[in-house]
C-alpha positions in Angstrom: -4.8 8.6 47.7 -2.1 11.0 48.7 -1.7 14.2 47.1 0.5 14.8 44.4 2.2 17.8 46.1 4.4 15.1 47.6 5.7 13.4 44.3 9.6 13.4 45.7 8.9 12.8 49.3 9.0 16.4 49.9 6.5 18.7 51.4 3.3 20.1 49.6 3.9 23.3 50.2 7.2 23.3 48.6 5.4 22.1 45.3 3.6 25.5 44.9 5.0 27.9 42.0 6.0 31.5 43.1 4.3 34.6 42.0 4.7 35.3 38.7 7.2 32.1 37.8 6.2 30.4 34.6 8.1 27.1 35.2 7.1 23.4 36.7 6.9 23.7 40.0 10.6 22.6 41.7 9.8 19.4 43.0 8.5 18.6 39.6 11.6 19.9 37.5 13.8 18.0 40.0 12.2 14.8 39.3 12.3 15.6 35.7 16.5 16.1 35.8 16.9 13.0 37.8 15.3 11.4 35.3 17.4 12.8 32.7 20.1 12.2 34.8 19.3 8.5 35.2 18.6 7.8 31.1 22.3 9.8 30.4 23.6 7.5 33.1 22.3 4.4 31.8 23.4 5.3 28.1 26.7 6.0 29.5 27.0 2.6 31.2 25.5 0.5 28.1 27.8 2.4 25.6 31.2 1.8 28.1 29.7 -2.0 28.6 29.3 -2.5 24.6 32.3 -0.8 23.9 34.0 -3.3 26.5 32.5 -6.8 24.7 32.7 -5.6 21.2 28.9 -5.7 21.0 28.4 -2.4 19.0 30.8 -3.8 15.9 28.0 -5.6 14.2 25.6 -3.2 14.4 27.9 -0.8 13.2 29.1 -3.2 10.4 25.5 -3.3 9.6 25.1 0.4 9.3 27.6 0.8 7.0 27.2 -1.7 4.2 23.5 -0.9 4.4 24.4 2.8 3.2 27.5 2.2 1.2 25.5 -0.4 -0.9 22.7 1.7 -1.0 24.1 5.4 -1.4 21.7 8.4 -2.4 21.5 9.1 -6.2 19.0 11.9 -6.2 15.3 12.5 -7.0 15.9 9.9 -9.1 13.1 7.3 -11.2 10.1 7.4 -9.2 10.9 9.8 -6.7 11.0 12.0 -9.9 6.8 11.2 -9.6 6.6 11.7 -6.0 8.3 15.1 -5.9 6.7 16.5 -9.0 3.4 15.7 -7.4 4.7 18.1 -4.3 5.4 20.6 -6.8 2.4 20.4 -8.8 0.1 20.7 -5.2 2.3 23.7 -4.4 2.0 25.3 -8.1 -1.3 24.1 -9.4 -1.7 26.7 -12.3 2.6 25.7 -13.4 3.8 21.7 -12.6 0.2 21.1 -11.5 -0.6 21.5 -15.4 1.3 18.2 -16.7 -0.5 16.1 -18.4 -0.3 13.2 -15.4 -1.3 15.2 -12.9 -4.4 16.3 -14.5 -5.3 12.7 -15.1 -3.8 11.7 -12.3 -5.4 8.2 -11.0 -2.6 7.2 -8.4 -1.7 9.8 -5.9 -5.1 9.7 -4.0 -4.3 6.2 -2.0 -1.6 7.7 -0.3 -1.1 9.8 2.1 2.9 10.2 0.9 1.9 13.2 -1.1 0.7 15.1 1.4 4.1 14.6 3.5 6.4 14.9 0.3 4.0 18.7 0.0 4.7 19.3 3.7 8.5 18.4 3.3 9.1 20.3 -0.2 7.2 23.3 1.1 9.1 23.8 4.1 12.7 22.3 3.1 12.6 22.8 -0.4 13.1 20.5 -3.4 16.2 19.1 -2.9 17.1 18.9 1.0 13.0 17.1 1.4 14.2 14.5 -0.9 17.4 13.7 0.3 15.6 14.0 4.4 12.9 11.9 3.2 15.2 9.4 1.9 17.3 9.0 4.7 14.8 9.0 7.1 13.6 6.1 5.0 16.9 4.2 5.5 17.3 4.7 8.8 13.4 3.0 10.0 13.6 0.0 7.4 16.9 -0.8 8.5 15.9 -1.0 12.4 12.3 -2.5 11.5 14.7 -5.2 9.9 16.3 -6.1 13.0 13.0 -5.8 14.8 11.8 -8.5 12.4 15.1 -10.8 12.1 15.6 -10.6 15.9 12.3 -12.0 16.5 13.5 -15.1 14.0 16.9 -15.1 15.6 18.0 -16.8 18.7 20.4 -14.1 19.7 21.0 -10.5 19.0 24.2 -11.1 17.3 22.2 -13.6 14.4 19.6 -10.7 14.0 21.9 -8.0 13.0 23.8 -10.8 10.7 20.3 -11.2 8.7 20.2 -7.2 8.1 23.4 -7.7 6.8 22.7 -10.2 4.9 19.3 -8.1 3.2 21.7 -5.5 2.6 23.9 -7.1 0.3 21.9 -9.8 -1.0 20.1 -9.1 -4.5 17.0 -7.2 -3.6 14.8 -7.0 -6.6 11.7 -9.0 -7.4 8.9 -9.5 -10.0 10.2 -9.3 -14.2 12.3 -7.5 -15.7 13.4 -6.4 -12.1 11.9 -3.0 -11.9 11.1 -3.0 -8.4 13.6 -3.5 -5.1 12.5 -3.2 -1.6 14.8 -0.9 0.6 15.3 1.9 -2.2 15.9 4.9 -0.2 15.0 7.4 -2.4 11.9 9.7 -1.8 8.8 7.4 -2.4 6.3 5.6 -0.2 7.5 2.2 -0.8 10.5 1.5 1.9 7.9 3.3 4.6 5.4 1.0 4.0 7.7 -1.6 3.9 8.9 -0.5 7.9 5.5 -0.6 8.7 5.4 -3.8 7.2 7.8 -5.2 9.0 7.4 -4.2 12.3 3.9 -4.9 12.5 5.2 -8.4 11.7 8.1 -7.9 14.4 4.6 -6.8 16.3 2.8 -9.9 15.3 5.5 -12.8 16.4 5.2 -10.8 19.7 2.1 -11.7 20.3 1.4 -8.0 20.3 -2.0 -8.4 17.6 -3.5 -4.9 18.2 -0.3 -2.7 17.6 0.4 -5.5 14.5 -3.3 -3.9 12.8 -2.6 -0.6 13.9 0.9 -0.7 12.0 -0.7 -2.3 8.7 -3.0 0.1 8.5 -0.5 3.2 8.5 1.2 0.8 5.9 -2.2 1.0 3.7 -2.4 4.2 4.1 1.3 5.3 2.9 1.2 2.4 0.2 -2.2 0.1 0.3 0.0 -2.5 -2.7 3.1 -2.8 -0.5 0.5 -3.6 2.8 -1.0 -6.1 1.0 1.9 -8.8 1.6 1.3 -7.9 5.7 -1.9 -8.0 5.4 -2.0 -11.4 3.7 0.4 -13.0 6.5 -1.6 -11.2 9.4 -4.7 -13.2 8.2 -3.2 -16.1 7.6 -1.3 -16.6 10.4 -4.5 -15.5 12.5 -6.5 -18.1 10.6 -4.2 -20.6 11.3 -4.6 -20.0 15.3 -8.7 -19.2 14.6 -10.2 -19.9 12.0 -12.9 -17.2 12.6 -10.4 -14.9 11.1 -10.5 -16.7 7.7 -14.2 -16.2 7.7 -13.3 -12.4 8.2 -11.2 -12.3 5.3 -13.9 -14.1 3.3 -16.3 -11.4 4.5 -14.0 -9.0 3.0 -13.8 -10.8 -0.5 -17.7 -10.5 -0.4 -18.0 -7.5 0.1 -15.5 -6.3 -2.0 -17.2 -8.3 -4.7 -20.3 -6.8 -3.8 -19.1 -3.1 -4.2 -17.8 -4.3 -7.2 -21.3 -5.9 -8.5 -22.9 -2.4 -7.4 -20.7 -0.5 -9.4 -18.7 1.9 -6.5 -15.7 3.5 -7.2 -12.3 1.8 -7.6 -13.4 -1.6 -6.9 -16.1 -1.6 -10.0 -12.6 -2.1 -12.1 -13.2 -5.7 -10.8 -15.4 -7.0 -13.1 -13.6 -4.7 -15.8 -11.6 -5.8 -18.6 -9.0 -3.9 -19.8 -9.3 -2.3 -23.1 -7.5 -4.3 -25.7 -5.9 -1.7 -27.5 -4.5 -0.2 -23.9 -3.4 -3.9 -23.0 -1.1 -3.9 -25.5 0.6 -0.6 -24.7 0.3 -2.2 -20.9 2.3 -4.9 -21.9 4.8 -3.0 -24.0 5.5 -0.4 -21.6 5.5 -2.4 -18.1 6.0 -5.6 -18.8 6.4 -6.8 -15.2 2.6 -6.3 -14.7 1.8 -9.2 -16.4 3.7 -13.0 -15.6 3.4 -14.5 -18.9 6.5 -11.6 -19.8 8.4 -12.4 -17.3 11.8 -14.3 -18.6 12.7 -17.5 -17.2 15.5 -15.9 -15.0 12.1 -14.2 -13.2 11.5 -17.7 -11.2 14.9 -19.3 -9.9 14.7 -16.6 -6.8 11.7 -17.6 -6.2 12.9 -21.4 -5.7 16.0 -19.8 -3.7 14.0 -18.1 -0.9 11.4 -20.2 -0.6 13.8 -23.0 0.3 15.6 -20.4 2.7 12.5 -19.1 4.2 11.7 -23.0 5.1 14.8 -23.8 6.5 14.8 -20.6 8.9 11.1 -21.2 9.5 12.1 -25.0 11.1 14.8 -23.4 13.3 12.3 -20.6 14.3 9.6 -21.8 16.8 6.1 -20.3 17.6 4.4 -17.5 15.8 8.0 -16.7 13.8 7.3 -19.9 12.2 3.6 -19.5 11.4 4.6 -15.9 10.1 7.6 -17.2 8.2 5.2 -20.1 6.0 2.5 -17.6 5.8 5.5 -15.2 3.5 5.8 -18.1 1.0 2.3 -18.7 1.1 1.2 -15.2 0.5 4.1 -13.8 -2.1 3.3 -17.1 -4.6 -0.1 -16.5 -4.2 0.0 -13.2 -5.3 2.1 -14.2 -8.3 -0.8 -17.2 -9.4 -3.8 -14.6 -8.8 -1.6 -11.8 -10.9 -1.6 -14.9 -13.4 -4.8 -15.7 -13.5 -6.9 -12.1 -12.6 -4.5 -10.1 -14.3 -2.6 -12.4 -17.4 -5.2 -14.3 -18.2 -8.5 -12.6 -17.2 -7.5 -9.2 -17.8 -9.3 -7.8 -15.2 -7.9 -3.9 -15.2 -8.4 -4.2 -11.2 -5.9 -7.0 -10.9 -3.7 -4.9 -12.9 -4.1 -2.1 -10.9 -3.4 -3.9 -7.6 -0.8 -5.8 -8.6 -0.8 -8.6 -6.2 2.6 -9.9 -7.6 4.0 -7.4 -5.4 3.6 -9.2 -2.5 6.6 -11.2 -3.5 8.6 -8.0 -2.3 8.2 -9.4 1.6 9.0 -13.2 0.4 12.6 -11.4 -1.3 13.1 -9.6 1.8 12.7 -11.9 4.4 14.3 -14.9 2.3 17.8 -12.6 2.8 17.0 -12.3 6.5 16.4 -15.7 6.9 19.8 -16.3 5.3 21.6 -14.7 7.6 19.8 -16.3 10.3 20.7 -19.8 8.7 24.6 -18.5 8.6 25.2 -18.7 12.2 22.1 -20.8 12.8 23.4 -23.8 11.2 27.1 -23.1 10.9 28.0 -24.1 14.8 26.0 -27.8 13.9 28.5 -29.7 12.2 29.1 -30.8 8.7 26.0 -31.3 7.5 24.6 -28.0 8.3 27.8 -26.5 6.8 26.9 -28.4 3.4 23.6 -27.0 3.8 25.0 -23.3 3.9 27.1 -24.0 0.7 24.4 -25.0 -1.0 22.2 -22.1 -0.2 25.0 -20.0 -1.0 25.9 -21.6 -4.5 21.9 -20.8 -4.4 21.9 -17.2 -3.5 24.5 -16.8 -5.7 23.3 -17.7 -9.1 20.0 -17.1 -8.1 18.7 -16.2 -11.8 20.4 -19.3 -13.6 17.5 -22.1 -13.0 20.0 -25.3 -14.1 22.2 -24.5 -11.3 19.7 -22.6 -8.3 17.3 -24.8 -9.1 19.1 -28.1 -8.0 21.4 -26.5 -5.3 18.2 -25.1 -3.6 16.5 -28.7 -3.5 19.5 -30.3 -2.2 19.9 -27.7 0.2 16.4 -28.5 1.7 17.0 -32.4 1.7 20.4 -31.8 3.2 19.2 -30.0 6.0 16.2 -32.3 6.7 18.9 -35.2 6.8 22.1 -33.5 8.2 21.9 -34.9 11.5 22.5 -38.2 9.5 25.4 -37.3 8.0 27.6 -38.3 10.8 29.9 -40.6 8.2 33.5 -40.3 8.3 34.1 -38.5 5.1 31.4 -35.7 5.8 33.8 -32.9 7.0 35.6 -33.8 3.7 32.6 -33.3 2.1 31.7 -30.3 3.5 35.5 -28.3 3.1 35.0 -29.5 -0.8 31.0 -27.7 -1.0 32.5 -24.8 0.6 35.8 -24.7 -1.9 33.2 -25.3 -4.8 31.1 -22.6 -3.3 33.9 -19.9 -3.2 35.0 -20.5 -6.9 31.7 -20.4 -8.4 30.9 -17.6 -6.6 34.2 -15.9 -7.4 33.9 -16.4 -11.1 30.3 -15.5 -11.5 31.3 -12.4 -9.2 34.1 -11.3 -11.7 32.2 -12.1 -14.6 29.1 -9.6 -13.2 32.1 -7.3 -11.9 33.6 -6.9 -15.2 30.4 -5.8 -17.1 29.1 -3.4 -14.9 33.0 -2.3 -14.4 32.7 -1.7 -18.2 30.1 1.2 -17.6 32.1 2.7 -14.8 35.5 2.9 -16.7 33.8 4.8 -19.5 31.9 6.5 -17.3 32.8 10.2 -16.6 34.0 11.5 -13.4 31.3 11.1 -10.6 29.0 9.2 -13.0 30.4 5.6 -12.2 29.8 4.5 -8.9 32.5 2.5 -8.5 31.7 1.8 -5.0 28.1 0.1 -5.8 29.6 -1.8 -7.8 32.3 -3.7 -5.8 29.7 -4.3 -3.0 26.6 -5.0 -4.6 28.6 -6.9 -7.5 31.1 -8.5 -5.9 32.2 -8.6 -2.4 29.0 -10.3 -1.3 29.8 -13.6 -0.5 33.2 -11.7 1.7 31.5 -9.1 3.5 28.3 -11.5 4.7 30.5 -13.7 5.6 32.7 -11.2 7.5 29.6 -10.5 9.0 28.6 -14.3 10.3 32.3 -14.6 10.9 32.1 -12.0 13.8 28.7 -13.4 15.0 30.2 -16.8 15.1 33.6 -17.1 16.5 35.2 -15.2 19.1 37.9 -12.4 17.6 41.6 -12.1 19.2 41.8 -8.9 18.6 40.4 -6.3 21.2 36.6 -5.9 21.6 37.4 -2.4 21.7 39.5 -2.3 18.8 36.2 -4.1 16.6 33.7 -1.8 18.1 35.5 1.5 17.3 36.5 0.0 13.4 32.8 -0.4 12.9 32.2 3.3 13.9 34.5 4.3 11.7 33.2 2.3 8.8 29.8 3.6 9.6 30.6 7.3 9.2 32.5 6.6 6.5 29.2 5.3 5.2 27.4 8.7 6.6 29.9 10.6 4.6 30.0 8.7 1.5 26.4 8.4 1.2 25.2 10.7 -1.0 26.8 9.7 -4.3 24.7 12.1 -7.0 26.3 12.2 -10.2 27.1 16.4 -10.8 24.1 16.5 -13.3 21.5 15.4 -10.4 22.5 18.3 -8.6 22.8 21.0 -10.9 19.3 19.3 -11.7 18.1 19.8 -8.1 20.2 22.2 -6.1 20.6 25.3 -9.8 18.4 27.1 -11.7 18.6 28.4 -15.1 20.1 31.6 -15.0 18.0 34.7 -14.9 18.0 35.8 -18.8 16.7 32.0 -19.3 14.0 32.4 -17.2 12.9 35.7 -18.1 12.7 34.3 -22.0 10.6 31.3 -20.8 8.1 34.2 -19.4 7.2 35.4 -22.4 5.0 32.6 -23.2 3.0 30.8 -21.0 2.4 27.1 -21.5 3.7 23.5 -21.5 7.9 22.7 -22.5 8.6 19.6 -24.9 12.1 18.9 -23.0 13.5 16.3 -25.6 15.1 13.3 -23.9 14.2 14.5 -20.7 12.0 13.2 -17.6 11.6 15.8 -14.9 13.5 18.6 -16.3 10.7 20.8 -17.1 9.1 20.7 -13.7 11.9 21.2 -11.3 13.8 24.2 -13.4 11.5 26.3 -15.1 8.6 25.2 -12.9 6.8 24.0 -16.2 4.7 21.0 -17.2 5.9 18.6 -19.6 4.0 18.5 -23.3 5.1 14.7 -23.3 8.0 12.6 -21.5 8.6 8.4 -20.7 7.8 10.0 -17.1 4.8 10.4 -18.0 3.7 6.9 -19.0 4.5 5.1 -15.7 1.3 5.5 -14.0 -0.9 4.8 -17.0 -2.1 1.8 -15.7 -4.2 3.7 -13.4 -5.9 6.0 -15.9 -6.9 4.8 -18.6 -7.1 8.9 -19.7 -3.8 9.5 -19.0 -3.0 6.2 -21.3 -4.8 7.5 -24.3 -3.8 11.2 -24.2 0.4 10.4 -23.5 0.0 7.2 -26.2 -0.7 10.0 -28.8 1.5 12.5 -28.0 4.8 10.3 -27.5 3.5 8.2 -31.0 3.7 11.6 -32.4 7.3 12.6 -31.4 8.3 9.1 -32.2 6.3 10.0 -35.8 8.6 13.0 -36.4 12.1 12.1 -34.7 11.9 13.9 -31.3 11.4 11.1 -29.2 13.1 7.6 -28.9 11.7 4.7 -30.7 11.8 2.7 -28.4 9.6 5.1 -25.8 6.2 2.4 -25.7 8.9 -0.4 -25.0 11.8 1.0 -22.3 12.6 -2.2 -21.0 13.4 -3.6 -24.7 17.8 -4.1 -25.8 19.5 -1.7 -27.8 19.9 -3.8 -30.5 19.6 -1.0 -32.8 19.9 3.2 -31.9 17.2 5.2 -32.8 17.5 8.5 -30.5 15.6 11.7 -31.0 16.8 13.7 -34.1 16.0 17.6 -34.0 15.2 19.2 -37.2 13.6 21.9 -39.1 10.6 19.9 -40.1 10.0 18.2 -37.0 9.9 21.2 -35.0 7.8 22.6 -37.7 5.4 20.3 -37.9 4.8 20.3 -34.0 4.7 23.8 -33.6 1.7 23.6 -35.9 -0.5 21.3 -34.1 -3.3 23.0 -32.0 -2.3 21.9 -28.7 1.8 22.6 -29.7 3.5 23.0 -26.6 5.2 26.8 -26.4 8.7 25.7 -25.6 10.6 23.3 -27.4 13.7 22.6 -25.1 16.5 20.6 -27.4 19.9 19.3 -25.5 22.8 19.9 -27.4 26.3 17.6 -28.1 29.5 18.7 -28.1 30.9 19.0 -31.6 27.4 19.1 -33.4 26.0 22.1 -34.2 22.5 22.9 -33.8 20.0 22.4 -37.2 20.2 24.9 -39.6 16.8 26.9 -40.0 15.6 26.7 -36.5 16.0 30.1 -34.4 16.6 29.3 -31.0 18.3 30.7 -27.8 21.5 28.5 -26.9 21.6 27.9 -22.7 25.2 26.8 -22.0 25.8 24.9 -19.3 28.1 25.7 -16.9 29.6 22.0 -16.4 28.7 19.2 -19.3 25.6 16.8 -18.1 26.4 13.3 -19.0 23.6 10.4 -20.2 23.8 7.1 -20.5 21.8 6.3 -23.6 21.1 3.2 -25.9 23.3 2.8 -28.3 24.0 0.1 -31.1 23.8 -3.0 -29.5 25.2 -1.0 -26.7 24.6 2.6 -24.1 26.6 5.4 -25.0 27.7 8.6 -22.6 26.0 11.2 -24.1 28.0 14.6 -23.5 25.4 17.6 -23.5 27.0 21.4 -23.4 24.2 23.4 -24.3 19.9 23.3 -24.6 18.8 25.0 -27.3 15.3 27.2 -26.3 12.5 27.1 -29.2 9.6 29.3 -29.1 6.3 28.0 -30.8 3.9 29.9 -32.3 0.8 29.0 -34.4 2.9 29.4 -37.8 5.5 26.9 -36.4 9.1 28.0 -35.4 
């Protein structure tokens, strides 16, 4: 072997560093900015070349109605969790005093709350989030292509299926708490990039990288790894079936441990108290299938009909992987049935292996866009298959009209290369005219009730913009999107290309869309006299009709809050103690009636109600909190008897809350700062 002194065909000696020099020697640094050179080159060249055919509009098109339908609302629902966990790591004696991080039985399978510490305690509270979450949107969407383009024929259909997941409804399980892609601050769209690029992995053929990405998956978010997990083996079975015996190994064994009595998986054989089962069912409903509505199973019909058709066109391991989806997401739903409905087993609960159906929603909006330009080019019976799927997609929660479309879409496409009759292409125009009015009317109906909210919504509380592409330029923009994949423009690649740029830093620009609450929530602090007064007394806050407010102003943990109840299911601890204290503020009007059942109608309003005895009688209780923090409408004036310190806001905070068979804007000026003592207020 030749020495390395000679890496760039120059002479040995001319490798050796001078005296004193503290840089690579030249010959190495030279070969280093060729390199350079070469990459910038290349780029150059592939940007000019794409530019050229008009190849960078899609993915640009892509970009942007990713982000504009998916714009950043703030630490917002569970992010709220996530980022009060940072805080309470970094402040273990202030937020790390709540009430669920004491009896916290969640945040140890992740590894998320060490990198939300990392990120908060470097960044701070606000720019980690927002980082977090775009870093989030920025690998799911490209593990997305990675998946659809191993499912797609062509790089062009691929980037039409990201499309299509980005505007297609994303949520799954009952009553819809759950979505994949939501890019706010949480573990759950990581886990799902893991997800799918181990699968992108897997279809490869590329088995050791597909484990070593499922595991980082399990590690951020072991519930959302589960559905990769689940195909991994199964596909793998399929091909050897040694690798079904290893997952039945791992059923032992986990059976086993369970039998033994070891940690976490002794909640196996453990039945959920009753008493806690029925706050479980009133407070998350969506854990258990028997309270899911009938609307819950139509999508599930939808995309497992889609899923199928792609999976035909596919070929190889994308079709094994594709089946194994469907297979996986409705088993999780029957064992959630059976383990976790009907046996009550508090592990099942725990798991929640209905989530799985998270990868079987996902993929079955890839897989439509795949079937868009797929089937499109194959004549008329293809086309009638599309229109189908479509009238499908689009009233995908209305089971006398999904439910049929759906099953004719599958026995269309199995028979379209039959339908080679003369009066087919009239058949097809008339699905597709059908297809565009029902879709047009449902769209306007949805359009005009959430448009209700946005009219009566305050300035920068609306978001109008989520609302026309989420609500109703679906059908338009995915088919804009198959429209460019398909057929060959007139206009000017050049002209396409540089449009799509433009709509995708619009989309940069526009992306952030929190309401002016969020951020005074996030980016303000009380002013100084505010926090000096909270000093005085050291202790837990009781911030009325709040959620996080406590923790990320005054640095405070929260007597009781609905916050607090979402991870119940994992301590049974945390389930008792915040069951009393909320069923106590609900006892004497300072907490909504409806706090053990969120996901209930406003058939009737029943808000918190601040008075003199209420705040009396709390104060009194041995464990009172020391702050009482009250918001404050304009035009009411605060309770008579109750000393307090008014906080005025320096711009009104808006809240949408339940109202009488409707939600109300809740215009709050002031808070109103109560002291407790042992004699009350």
């Amino acid at each position: 072997m030749e020495a390395s002194g000679s890496l760039c065909g120059m002479p040995a000696a001319r490798d050796q560093m001078a005296e004193g020099a503290v840089a690579w020697p030249p010959s190495r640094r030279q070969v280093v900015e060729g390199g350079l050179r070469k990459i910038g080159t290349w780029l150059q060249a592939e940007l000019k070349e794409q530019l050229s055919n008009g190849s960078l509009a899609l993915p640009f098109y892509a970009s942007a109605v990713f982000l504009l339908g998916r714009p950043y609302l703030g630490i917002v629902q569970d992010a709220q969790i996530y980022m009060g966990r940072a805080l309470a790591d970094l402040d273990p004696n202030g937020v790390g005093r709540d009430l669920m991080f004491i009896y916290d039985g969640q945040f140890g399978f992740s590894v998320f709350r060490y990198i939300a510490r990392m990120a908060v305690s470097l960044l701070g509270l606000a720019t980690a989030a927002k980082a977090l979450a775009a870093l989030a949107a920025v690998a799911w969407f490209f593990a997305a292509f990675a998946f659809a383009r191993q499912l797609a024929s062509s790089t062009k259909a691929a980037w039409v299926a990201v499309i299509f997941a980005a505007l297609l409804p994303s949520t799954y399980g009952a009553p819809y708490p759950f979505g994949f892609a939501e890019l706010i601050a949480i573990p759950r769209p990581f886990a799902e990039t893991l997800v799918f690029s181990s699968l992108a992995a897997l279809a490869a053929r590329r088995d050791a990288l597909c484990v070593s990405l499922l595991f980082l998956a399990a590690v951020l978010h072991p519930i959302m790894a589960l559905a990769g997990v689940g195909v991994f083996l199964a596909v793998r079975g399929v091909e050897d079936k040694r690798w079904f015996v290893v997952g039945g190994l791992g059923i032992a064994l986990l059976a086993i441990a369970a039998v033994s009595g070891l940690p976490v998986s002794r909640r196996l054989y453990t039945i959920a108290d009753p008493s806690l089962r029925s706050l479980y069912e009133r407070r998350s409903p969506f854990l258990f299938t028997s309270h899911w509505p009938v609307e819950s199973f139509p999508p599930l019909l939808v995309q497992t009909v889609t899923i199928a058709i792609a999976a035909h066109i596919s070929h190889g391991r994308a079709r094994r992987i594709l089946a194994a989806i469907i297979a996986v997401g409705l088993a999780g739903i029957a064992s959630t049935a059976i383990l976790g409905d009907w046996l009550s087993l508090v592990l099942a609960l725990q798991v929640q292996p209905w989530r799985t159906s998270w990868l079987m929603c996902a993929a079955g909006a890839l897989a439509f866009g795949v079937c868009a330009v797929e089937l499109w080019p194959n004549g008329s019976g293809s086309r009638i298959v599309l229109a189908l799927l479509a009238v499908s997609w689009t009233l995908n929660t209305e089971l006398d009209i999904a439910g049929p479309a759906s099953l004719l879409a599958l026995a269309f496409y199995f028979c379209a290369k039959k339908l080679t009759l003369a009066g087919a292409p009239s058949l097809a125009l008339g699905a597709w005219a059908f297809t565009v009015l029902a879709a047009v009317i449902w769209h306007l109906r949805l359009f005009a009730f959430h448009w209700h909210f946005a009219m009566a919504a305050p300035a920068g509380y609306g978001h109008p913009m989520i609302i026309l592409i989420r609500g109703f330029l679906v059908l338009p923009l995915a088919g804009l999107g198959a429209y460019v994949a398909i057929c060959k423009s007139r206009a000017a690649p050049i002209i396409k290309s540089l449009s799509g740029v433009a709509l995708a830093a619009a989309a940069g620009l526009l992306w952030d869309q929190r309401p002016p609450a969020q951020r005074m929530l996030e980016e303000e602090h009380p002013p100084p006299q505010i926090m000096q007064l909270i000093a005085r007394r050291s202790g837990e806050s009781l911030w009325i009709d709040g959620r996080a407010e406590a923790w990320f102003l005054f640095g405070r943990p929260q007597w009781a809050s609905p916050l607090q109840g979402i991870p119940i299911i994992f301590s049974g601890t945390l389930a008792a103690e915040w069951r009393r204290r909320m069923q106590i503020l609900m006892d004497l009007h300072l907490a909504d009636q409806k706090s053990f059942a969120p996901w209930s109608e406003p058939e009737a309003a029943d808000p918190p109600r601040l008075s003199k005895e209420g705040v009396l009688k709390l104060c009194a209780l041995a464990d009172a909190p020391a702050w009482i923090i009250a918001p404050l409408e304009e035009g009411k004036d605060p309770p008579e008897g109750i000393a307090m310190t008014l906080w005025h806001l320096p711009e009104p905070i808006f809240k949408l809350n339940k109202g009488d068979g409707d939600y109300l804007w809740q215009k709050i000026v002031a808070y109103g700062l109560i002291s407790c003592s042992a004699k009350g207020a």
